[in-house]
N, C-alpha and C positions, 0 to 999 in steps of 0.2 A: 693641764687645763681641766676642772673638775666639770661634770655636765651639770648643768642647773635649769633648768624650767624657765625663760622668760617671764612668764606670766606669771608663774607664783610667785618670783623672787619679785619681780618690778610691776606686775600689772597692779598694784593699789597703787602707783607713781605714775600711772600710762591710762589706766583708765576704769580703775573700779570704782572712783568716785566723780561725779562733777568737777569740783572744785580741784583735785587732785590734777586734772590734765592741764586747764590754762596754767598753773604755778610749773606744771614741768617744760610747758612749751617755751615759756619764758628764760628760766635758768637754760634750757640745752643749747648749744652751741649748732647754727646750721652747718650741716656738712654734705657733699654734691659729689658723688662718685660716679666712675663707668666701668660698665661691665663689659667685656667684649665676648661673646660666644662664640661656639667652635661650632653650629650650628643654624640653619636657615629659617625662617619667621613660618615658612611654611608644613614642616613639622610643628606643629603645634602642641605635642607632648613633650619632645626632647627639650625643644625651645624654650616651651611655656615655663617647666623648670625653672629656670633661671631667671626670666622675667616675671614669676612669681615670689621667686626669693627676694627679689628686687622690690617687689609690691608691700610684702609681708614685712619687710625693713623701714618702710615708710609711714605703715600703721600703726606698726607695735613703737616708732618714735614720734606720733604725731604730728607726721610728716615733715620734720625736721632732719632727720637722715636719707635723703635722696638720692638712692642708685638708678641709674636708667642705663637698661640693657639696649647692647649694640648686635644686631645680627653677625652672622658670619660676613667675615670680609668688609663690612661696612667702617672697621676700624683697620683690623688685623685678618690677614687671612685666618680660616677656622682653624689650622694646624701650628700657630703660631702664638697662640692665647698664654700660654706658658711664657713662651717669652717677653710677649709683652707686659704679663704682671710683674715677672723677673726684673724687667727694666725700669718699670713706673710709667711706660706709656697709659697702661690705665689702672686701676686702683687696685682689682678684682676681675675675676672670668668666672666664667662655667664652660668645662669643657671633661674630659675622658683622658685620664691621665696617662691611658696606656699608650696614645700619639705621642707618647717624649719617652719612647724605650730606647730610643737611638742615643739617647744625652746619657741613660742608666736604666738596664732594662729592670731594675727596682722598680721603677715606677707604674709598672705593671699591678703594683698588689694593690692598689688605690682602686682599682676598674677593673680587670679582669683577666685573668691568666687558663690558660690551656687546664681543663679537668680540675680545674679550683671548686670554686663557692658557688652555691646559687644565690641571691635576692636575700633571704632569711640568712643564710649561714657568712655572708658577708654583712652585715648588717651587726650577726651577734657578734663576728671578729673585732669590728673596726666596737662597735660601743661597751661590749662587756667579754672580749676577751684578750684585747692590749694592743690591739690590732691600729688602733685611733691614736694612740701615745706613739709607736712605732712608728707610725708613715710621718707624724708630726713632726717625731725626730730627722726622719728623710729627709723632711722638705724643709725645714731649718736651712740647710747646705745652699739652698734655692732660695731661698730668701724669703720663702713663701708660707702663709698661714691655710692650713686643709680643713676643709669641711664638709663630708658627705650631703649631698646634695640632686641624691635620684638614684631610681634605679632603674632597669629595663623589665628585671627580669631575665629567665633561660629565655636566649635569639635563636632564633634560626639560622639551617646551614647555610643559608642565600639560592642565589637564582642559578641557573647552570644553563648551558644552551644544549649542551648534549647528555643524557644520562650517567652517571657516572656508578661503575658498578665493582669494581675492584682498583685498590692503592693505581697499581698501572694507570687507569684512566684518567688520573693528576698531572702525568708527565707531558709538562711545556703548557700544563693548561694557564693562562694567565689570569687573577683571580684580584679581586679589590677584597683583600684582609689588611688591617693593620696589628700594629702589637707582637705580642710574642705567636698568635693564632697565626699568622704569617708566617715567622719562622719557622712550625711547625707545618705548615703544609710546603714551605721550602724544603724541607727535608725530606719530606714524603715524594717532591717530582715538581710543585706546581712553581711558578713563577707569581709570586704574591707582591701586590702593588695597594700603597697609603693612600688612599682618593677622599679628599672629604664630600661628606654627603650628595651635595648640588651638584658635584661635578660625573657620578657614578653613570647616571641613565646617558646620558653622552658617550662615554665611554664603552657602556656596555652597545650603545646603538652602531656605533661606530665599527667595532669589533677590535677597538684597544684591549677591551678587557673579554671572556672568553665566560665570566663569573663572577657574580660580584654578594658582596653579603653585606646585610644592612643592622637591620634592627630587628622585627618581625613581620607580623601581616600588616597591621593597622600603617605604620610609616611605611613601610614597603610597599604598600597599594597607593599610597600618597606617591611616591616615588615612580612608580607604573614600570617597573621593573619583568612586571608579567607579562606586557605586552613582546619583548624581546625575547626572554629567557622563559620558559613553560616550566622547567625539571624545579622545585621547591624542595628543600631536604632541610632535615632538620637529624638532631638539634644541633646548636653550634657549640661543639665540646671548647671548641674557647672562651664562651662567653656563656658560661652559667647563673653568673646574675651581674651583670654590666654597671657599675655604679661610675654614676658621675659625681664632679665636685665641682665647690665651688672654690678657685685659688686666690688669695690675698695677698696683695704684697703687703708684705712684715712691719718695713717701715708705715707703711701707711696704718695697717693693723695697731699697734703703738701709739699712734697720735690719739684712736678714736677713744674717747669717755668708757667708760666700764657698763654702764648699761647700752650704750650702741653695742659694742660689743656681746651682749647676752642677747642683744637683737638681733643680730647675726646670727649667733648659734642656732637659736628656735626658729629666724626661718626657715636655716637651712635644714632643722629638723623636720620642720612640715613638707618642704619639698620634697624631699626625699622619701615620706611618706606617700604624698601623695601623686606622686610622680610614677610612682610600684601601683600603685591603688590603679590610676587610670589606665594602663597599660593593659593591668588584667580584666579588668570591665571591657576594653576593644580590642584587643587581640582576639579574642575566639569570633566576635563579628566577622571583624577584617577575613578573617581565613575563610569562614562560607563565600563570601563575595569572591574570593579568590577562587576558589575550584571551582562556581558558578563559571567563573570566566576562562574554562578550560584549563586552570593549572595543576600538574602534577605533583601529587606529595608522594614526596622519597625520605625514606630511613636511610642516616646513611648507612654502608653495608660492615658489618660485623669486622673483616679484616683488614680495613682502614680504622676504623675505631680503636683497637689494638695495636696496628701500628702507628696510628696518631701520640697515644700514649705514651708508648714505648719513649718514641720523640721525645718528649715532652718531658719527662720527666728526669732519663737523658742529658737533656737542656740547661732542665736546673740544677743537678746536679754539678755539671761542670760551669756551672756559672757561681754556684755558692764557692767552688773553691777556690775561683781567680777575684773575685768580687767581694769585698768585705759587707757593703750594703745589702746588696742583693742577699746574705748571708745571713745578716741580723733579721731581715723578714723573711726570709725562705723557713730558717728553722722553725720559730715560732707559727707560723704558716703551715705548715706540714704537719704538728702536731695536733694542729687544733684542728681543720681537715679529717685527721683522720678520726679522731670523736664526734664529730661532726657526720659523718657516713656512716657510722655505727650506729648512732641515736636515730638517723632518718629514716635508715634500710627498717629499724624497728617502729618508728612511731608513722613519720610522714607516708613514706612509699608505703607502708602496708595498708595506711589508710585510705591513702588513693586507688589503689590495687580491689578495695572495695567495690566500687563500681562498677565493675565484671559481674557483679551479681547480677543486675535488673534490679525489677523492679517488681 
């Protein structure tokens, strides 16, 4: 599927001229989708997402193509969004693809794996370095059409109720990670648990869970997560830039006209754009409000991070050899990573590294 511009290919058909939009409204065909998300109306960033893609598909076809997004659980449970576009209960979702490692821990490379990608470097895999044709291939198998559709950005390590200051201190801790970031602090000692979002401050109050990791400050203070758990550690070496998508099911994908289609792609290009944009405009807010409110930032400690690794890659290793899928995007994955670390250590990180100067 080659990428193409919305707007430049179809916007003199949609809306460069007057007369151009009533002739289009007229030939298009109405079409009425739902969207079910893995997410709550009250995140307002994660959410909006998708309920912007949803938006951006109704203008760019003069509002002749109508998606209307459904909160979490108000269709599908959040964790469930996969299978329901799989089945045709609804059209399309928006959700985090790494909640369906359990079906094939593949599905991890769409959103986010242990010492992967940040934001940028997933972004250049999936659009210009083969990363977008790969996972497509994936999700064929699933019936499903993929579309990046957000980002978060590098998360945070989450909330913790006690300090955590060496590997040891994971053992029997019970911790809300999902994905392969689970399985890795499984190996490390903790006992790691799938929660979706709404259900986490409960649990964490409760003291089902001992630790829980979200997103960053900005949703995390929405969450109030700080009121229970003080310890804040960062970063979340699982989730270096967390990309959401948005899923289609195939058959439905097939029916739509070729410019519904190019309508879809460019919303979900904006989304995703600007999904990453908001995030980094409220996250550094969010985090002053946070330590105003007494909470503790922790690094996590240097020999946990190393053995987090170690895990982790460990992991994939012996999962590329029993695992054929996971193999076709592991390899290609690994390569590009590691040109990816070399160009940043030189361009990005050095640049940043600047501001140690003053001023």
């Amino acid at each position: 599927m080659k990428r193409r511009t919305f707007l430049a290919q179809a916007g003199a058909g949609l809306a460069a001229t007057a007369t151009a939009a009533p002739a289009f409204a007229q030939a298009a065909p109405q079409v009425k989708w739902r969207l079910a998300s893995s997410f709550p109306k009250s995140l307002d960033t994660i959410y909006g997402a998708g309920a912007f893609f949803c938006e951006r598909v109704g203008k760019l076809t003069a509002g002749k193509f109508e998606i209307t997004p459904y909160a979490a659980g108000q269709i599908v449970p959040p964790l469930q969004v996969l299978d329901a576009v799989q089945q045709g209960t609804v059209e399309c979702g928006h959700t985090a693809s790494y909640y369906y490692v359990a079906k094939n821990r593949a599905f991890a490379f769409g959103c986010a794996i242990p010492f992967g990608l940040t934001s940028r470097q997933q972004s250049a895999w999936e659009y210009a370095g083969g990363g977008l044709e790969l996972l497509r291939d994936f999700y064929k198998e699933y019936g499903i059409v993929h579309f990046p559709a957000g980002n978060t950005g590098t998360q945070m390590g989450g909330w913790f109720k006690k300090e955590i200051k060496t590997v040891a201190d994971l053992k029997g801790l019970k911790m809300r990670i999902p994905g392969i970031g689970g399985e890795v602090m499984g190996r490390l000692g903790a006992a790691p648990q799938a929660l979706p979002g709404n259900e986490i401050y409960a649990a964490l109050e409760r003291g089902v869970i001992d630790a829980a990791e979200w997103v960053g400050p900005y949703d995390d203070e929405k969450l109030g997560l700080y009121k229970i758990a003080k310890h804040y550690y960062y970063p979340a070496f699982w989730e270096g830039g967390t990309g959401l998508c948005v899923m289609i099911n195939a058959a439905a994908w097939d029916k739509l006209p070729k410019i519904y289609q190019e309508a879809v792609e460019s919303a979900a290009a904006e989304a995703h754009v600007k999904m990453q944009a908001q995030y980094d405009a409220k996250n550094p807010i969010a985090l002053k409000s946070l330590i105003a409110n007494g909470v503790k930032l922790h690094p996590f400690p240097r020999d946990l991070l190393r053995a987090a690794s170690k895990a982790a890659f460990e992991l994939y290793e012996a999962e590329a050899a029993k695992n054929p899928a996971f193999k076709k995007l592991y390899e290609p994955w690994k390569k590009f990573r590691e040109q990816q670390y070399e160009w940043f250590a030189i361009a990005e990180l050095s640049f940043e590294s600047l501001s140690t100067l003053g001023k």
